[in-house]
VOSE-687172 format. One record per residue: residue in three letters; z, x, y of N, C-alpha, C in turn. Coordinates in steps of 0.1 Angstrom, whole numbers. Last residue first. Example, Ala and Ser with C-alpha at 12.3 -4.5 7.8 and 13.67 -1.06 7.14 Angstrom:
VOSE-687172
  aa   n_Z   n_X   n_Y  ca_Z  ca_X  ca_Y   c_Z   c_X   c_Y
 SER    71   128   -22    71   137   -11    79   129     0
 ALA    78   132   -57    78   123   -45    78   132   -33
This chain:
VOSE-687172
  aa   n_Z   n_X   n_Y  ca_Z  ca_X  ca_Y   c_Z   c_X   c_Y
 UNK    -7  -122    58     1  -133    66    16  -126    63
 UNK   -20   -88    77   -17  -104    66    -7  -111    65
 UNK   -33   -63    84   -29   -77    90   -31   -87    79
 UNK   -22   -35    63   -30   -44    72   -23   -59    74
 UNK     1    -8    59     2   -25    60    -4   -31    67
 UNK    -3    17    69   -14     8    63   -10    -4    61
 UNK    26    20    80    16    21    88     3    16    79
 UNK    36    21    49    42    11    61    31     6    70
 UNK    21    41    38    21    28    31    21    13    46
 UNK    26    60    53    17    57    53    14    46    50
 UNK    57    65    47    56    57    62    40    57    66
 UNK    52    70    20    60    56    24    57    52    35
 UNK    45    95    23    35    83    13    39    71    19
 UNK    61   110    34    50   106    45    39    97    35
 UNK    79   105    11    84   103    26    68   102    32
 UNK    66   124    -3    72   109    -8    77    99     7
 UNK    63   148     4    55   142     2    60   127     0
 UNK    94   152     4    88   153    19    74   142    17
 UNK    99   148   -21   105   143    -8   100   141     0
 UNK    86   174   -27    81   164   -36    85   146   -25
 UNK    99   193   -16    80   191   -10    81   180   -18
 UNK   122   194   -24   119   191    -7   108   184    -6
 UNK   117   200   -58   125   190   -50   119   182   -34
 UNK   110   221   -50   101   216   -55    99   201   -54
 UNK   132   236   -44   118   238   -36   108   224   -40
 UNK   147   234   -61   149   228   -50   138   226   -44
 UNK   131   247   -81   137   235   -85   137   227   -68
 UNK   133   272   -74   121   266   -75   127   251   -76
 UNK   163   280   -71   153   277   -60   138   269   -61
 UNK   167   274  -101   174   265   -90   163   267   -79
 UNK   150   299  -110   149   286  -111   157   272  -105
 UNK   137   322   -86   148   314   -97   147   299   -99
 UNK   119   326   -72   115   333   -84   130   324   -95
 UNK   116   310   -50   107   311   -56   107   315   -72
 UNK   141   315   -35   134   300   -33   122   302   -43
 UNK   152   345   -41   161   336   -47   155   319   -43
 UNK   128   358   -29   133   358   -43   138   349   -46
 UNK   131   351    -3   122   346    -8   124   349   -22
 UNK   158   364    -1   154   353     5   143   346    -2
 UNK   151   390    -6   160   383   -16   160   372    -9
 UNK   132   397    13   128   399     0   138   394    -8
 UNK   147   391    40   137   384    37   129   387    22
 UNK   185   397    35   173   399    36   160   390    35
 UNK   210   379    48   200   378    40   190   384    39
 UNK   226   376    70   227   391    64   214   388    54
 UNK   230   354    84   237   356    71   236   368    65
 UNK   208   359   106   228   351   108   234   353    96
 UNK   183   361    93   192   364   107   203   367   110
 UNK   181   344    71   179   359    73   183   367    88
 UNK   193   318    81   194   325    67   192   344    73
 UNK   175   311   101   187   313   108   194   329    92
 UNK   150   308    85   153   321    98   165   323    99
 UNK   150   290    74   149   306    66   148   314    74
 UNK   157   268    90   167   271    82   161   289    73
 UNK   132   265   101   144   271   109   155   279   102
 UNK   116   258    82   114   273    92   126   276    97
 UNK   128   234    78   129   245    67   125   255    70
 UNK   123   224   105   140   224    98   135   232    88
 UNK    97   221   101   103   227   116   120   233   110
 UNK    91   204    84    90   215    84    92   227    90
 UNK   103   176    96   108   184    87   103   200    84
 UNK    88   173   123   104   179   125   109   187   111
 UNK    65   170   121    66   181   122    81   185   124
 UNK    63   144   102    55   154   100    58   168   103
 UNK    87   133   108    84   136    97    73   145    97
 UNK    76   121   138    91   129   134    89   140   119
 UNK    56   104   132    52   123   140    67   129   136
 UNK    71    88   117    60    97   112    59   104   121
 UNK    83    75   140    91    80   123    79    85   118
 UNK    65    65   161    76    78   163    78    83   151
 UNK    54    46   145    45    56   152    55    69   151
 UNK    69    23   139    62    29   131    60    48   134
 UNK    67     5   166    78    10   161    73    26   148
 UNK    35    -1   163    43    10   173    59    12   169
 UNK    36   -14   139    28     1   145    32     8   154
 UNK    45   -32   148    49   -26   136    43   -15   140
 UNK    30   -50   169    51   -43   173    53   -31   161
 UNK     9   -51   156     9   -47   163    23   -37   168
 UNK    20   -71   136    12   -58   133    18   -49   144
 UNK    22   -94   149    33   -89   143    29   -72   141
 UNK    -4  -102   160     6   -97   169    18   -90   158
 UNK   -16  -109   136   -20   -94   140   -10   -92   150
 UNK   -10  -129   126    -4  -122   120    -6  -103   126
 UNK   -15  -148   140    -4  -148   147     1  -134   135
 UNK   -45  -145   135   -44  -141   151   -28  -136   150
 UNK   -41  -151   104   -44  -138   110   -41  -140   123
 UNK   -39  -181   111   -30  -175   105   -32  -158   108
 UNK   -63  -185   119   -53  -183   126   -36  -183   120
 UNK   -85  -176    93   -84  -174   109   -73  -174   117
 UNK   -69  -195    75   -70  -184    78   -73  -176    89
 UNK   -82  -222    88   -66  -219    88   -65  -206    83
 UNK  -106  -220    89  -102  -220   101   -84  -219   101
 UNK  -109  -217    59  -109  -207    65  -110  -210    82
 UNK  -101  -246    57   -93  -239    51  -100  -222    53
 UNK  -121  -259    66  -107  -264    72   -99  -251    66
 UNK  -140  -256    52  -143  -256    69  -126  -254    72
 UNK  -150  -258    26  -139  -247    26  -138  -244    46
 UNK  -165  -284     5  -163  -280    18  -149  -271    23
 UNK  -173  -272   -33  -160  -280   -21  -163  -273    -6
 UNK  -189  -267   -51  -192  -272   -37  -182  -277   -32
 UNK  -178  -253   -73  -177  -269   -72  -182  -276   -59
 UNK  -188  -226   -71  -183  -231   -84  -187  -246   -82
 UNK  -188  -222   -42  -194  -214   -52  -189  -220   -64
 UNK  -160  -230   -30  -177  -235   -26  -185  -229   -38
 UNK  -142  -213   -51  -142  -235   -49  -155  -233   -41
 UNK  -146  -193   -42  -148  -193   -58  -148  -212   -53
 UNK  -141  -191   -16  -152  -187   -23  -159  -191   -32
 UNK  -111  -196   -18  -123  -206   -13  -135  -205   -14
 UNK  -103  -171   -29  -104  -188   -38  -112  -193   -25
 UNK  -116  -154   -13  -119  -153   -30  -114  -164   -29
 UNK   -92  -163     8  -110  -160     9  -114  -161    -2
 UNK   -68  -155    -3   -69  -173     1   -85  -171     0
 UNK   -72  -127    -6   -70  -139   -20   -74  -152   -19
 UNK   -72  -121    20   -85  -118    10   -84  -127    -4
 UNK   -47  -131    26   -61  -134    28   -73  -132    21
 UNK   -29  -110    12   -33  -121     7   -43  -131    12
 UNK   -53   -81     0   -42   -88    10   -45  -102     4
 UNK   -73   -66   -14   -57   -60   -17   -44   -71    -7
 UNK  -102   -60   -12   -93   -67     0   -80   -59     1
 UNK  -100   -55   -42  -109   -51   -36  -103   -50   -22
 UNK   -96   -85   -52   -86   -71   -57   -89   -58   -47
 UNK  -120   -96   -45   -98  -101   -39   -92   -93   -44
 UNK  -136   -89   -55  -139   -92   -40  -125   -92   -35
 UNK  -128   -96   -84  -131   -82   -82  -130   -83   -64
 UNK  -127  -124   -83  -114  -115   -85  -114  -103   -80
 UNK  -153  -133   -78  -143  -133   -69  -129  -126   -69
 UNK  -158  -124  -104  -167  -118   -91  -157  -117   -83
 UNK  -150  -143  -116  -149  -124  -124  -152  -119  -104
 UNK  -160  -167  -110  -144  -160  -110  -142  -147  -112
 UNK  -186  -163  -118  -182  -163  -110  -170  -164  -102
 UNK  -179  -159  -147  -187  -143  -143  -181  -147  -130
 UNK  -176  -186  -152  -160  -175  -154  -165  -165  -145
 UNK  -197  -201  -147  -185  -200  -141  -174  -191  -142
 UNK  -227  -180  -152  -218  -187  -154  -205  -190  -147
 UNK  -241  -157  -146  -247  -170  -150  -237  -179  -159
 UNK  -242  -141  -113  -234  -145  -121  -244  -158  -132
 UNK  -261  -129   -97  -264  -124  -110  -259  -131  -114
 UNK  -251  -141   -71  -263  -143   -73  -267  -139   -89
 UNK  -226  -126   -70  -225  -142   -73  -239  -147   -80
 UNK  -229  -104   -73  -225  -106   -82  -224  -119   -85
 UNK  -243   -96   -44  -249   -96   -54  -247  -100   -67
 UNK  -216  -111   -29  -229  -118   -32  -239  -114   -41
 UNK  -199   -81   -33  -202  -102   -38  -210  -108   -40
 UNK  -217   -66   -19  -211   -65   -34  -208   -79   -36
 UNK  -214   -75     6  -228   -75     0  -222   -70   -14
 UNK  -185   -79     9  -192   -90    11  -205   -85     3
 UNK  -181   -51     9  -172   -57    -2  -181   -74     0
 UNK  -198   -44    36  -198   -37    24  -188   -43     8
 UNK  -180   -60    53  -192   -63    50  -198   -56    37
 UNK  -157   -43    53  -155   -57    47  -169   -65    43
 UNK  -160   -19    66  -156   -22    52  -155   -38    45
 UNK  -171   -35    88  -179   -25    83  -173   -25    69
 UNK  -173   -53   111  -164   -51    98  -174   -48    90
 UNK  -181   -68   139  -176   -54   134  -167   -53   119
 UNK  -212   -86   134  -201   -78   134  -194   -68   133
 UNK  -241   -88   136  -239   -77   142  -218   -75   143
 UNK  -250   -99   103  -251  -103   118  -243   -89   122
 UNK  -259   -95    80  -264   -92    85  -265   -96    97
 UNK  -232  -108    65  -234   -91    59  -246   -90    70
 UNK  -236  -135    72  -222  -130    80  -224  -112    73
 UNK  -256  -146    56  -260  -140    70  -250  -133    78
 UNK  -247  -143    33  -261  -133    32  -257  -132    48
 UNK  -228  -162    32  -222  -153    31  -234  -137    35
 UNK  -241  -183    37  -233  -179    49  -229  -170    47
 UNK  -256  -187    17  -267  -182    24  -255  -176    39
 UNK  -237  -193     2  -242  -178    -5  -252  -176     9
 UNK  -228  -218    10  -217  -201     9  -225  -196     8
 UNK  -235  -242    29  -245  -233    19  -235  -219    18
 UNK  -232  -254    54  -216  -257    41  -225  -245    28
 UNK  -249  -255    67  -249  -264    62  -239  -264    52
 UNK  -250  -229    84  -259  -230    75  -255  -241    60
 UNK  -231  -230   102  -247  -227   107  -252  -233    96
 UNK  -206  -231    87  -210  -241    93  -222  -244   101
 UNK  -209  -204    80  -209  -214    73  -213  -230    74
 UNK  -212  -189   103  -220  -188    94  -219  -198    86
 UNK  -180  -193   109  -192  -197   121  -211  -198   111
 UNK  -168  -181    86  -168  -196    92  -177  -199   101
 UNK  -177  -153    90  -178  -165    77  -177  -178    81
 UNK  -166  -145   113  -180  -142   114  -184  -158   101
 UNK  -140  -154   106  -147  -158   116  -162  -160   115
 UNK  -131  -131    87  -135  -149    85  -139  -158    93
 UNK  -143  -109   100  -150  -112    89  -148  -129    86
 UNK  -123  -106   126  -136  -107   123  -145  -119   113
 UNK   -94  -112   109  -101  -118   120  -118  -122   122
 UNK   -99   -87    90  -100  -100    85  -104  -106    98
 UNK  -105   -58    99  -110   -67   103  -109   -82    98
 UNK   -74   -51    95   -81   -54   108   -93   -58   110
 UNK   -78   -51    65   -66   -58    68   -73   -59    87
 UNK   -96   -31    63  -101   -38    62   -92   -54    61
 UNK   -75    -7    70   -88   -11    78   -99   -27    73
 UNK   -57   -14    48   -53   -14    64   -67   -20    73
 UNK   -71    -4    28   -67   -21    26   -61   -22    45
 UNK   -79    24    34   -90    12    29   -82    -8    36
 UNK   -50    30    30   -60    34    44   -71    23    42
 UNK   -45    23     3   -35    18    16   -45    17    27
 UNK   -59    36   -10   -60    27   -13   -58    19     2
 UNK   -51    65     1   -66    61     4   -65    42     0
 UNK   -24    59   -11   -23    64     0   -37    58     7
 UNK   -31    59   -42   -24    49   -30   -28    49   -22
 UNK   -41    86   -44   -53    72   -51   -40    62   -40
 UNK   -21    98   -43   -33   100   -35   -39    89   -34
 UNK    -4    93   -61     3    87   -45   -11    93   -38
 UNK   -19    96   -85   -15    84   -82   -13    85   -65
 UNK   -17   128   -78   -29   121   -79   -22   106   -74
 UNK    12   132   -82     4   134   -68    -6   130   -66
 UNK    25   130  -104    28   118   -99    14   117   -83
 UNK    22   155  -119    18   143  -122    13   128  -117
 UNK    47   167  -102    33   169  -101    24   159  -102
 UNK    66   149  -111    68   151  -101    56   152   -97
 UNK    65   162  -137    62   144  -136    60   138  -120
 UNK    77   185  -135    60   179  -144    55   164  -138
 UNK   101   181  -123    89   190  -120    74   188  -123
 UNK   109   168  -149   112   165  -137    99   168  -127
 UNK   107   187  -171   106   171  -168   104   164  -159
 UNK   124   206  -158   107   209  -165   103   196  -162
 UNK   149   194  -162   141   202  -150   128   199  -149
 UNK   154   190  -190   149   181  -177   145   184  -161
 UNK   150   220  -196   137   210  -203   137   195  -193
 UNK   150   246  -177   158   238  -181   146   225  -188
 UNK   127   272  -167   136   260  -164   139   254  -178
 UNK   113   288  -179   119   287  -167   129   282  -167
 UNK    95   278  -202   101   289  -203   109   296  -196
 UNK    83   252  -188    91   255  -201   104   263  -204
 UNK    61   256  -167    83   257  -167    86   254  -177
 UNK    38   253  -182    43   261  -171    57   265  -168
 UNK    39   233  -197    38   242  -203    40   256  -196
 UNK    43   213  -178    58   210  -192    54   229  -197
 UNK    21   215  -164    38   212  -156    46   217  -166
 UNK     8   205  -177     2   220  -175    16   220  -170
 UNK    14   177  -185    16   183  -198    10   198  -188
 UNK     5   167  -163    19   167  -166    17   180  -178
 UNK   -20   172  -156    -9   180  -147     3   179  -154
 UNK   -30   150  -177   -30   163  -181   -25   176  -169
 UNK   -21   129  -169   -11   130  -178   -15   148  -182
 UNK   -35   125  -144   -23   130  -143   -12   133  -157
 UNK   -61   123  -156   -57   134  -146   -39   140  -145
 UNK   -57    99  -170   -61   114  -177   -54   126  -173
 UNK   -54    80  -147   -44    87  -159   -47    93  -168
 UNK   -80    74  -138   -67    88  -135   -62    87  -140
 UNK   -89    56  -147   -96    72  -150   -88    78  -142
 UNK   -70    36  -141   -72    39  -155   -79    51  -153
 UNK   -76    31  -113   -62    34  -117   -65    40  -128
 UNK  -100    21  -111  -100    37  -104   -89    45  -114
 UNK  -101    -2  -125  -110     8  -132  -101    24  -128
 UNK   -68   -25  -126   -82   -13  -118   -89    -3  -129
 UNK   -64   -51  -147   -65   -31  -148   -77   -31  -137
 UNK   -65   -81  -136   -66   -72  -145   -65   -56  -142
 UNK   -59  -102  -118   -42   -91  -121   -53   -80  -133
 UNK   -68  -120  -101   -77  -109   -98   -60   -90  -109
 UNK   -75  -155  -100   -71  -142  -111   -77  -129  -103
 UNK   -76  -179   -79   -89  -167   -79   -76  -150   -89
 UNK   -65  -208   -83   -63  -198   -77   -74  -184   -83
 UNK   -60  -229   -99   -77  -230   -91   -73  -217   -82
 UNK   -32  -231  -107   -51  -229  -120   -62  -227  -107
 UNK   -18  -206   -85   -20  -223   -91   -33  -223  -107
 UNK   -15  -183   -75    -9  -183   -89   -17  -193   -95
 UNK   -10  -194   -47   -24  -183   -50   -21  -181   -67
 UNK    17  -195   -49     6  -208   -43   -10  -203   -48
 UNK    30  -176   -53    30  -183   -62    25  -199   -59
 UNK    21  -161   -31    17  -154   -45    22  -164   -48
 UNK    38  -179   -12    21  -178   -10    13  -173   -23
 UNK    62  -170   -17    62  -186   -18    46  -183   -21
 UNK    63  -140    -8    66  -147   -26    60  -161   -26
 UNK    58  -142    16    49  -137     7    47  -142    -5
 UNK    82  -153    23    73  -162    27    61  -158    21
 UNK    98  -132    18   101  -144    10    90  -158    10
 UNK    91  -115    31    93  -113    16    94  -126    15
 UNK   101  -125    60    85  -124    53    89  -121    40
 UNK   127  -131    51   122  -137    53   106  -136    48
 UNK   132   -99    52   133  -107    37   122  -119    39
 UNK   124   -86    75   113   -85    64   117   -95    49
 UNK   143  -100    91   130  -106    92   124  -100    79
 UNK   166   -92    84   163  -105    83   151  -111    85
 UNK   178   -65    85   162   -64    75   163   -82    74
 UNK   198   -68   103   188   -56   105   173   -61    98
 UNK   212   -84    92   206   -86   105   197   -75   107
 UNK   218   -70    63   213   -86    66   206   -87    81
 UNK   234   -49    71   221   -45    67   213   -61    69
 UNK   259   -62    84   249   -58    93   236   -52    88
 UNK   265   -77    66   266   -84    70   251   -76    79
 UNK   273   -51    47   258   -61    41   258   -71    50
 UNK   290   -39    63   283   -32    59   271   -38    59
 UNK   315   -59    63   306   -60    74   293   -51    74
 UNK   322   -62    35   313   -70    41   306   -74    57
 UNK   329   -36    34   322   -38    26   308   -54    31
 UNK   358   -41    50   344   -31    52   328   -35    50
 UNK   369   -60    34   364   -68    53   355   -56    54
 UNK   369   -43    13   366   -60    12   361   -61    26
 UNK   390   -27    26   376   -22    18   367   -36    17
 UNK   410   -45    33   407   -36    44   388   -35    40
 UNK   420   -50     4   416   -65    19   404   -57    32
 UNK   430   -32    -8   414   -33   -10   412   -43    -2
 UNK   450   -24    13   437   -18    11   427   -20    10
 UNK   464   -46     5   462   -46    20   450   -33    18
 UNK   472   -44   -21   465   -53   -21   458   -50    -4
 UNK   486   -22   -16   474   -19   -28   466   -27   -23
 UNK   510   -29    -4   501   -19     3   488   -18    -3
């Protein structure tokens, strides 16, 4: 009968990961087709862009000093991993800001890749295989990529100062960290190869180009799946914690001065409380993240 159990939990168990497998078969896949590409973009002639963000580094002041106002605030409340908890929780809100805008940036300028390597390729091949002069005219022709043209005229002023080959890897790194996708990486290395070694880069930003067209239809289904699970989150959750301190004071006898006492003034309620919003915030970081997932391969 022992053995016929765990046979039962076993046939469970594996229809459980059979059916999480069909569900998330395509994002492994892409996961896995990402991985292959970061370790093609890896090569020696690949465009380095892994050093320390500047932005990232002057906020960690910010948040080590919420933490430590966190630890000195609930100290005397709460419990020391509470406190911990709480502090770090805080701490954590700058960073998921700095994401979040990161995300928004790398989205919008994930929609114009199309554009911008187009505009670059047509320019490039105007102007005799010349990058810096196709790069000057694709920043003053009338496309639409507004954030992308703005990370373009920052390049080229850094290519034009560069007086050396590393400075102009330095350059391209910053241009591809900047992007945040892996187009933007394949672009920085082809950049860095016409700019460095004059390698003709015709063939290899027409294959970005269409790599993006088939990457923007995917986009597209993602967004709209996407769409509903965020208006949900935004107003259903706070809808359920209105509701719930109604029904509470309604239906349970609860007054609304020991109601709001026992979510504010004690420390379990603070805790939970703190808990929800930290969740909730964490939740609409995630299905921002999702929804900024610009167009890339």
């Amino acid at each position: 009968m022992e053995g016929l159990s765990i046979l039962i939990s076993l046939v469970l168990y594996a229809l459980y990961f059979a059916g999480l497998l069909l569900i998330f078969a395509r994002t492994v896949d892409a996961a896995v087709i990402r991985f292959k590409l970061r370790r093609r973009l890896t090569g020696p002639s690949a465009v380095k862009s892994a050093a320390p963000d500047p932005s990232v580094t002057r906020l960690l002041p910010l948040c080590a000093l919420i933490f430590v106002a966190g630890m000195v605030l609930s100290a005397g409340v709460l419990r020391f991993f509470a406190a911990v908890f709480i502090s770090a929780a805080a701490g954590s809100i700058p960073g998921l800001a700095l994401f979040a805008r990161r995300g928004a940036f790398r989205r919008k300028a994930g929609q114009e890749g199309i554009a911008v390597v187009t505009e670059l390729y047509r320019q490039y091949r105007m102007k005799d295989r010349n990058i810096y002069e196709a790069i000057d005219s694709a920043i003053a022709s009338s496309g639409d990529f507004p954030a992308c043209r703005k990370q373009l005229a920052l390049l080229l002023a850094r290519l034009r100062d560069a007086g050396s080959k590393a400075q102009v890897i330095k350059a391209c790194g910053r241009f591809s960290r900047a992007l945040g996708t892996l187009w933007g990486r394949m672009l920085a290395s082809c950049i860095e190869a016409a700019a460095v070694r004059g390698s003709d880069i015709s063939e290899a930003l027409s294959d970005i180009a269409e790599q993006l067209g088939n990457a923007r239809k995917l986009a597209e289904e993602r967004k709209r799946l996407n769409s509903e699970a965020a208006r949900m989150s935004v107003f259903l959750v706070p809808a359920l914690y209105a509701g719930t301190m109604l029904v509470a004071s309604r239906f349970l006898g609860v007054s609304p001065k020991d109601l709001l006492m026992n979510q504010f003034a004690s420390p379990e309620g603070l805790m939970l409380l703190v808990l929800s919003v930290f969740l909730f915030l964490l939740d609409l970081i995630i299905l921002q993240s999702i929804d900024n997932t610009g167009i890339d391969y």
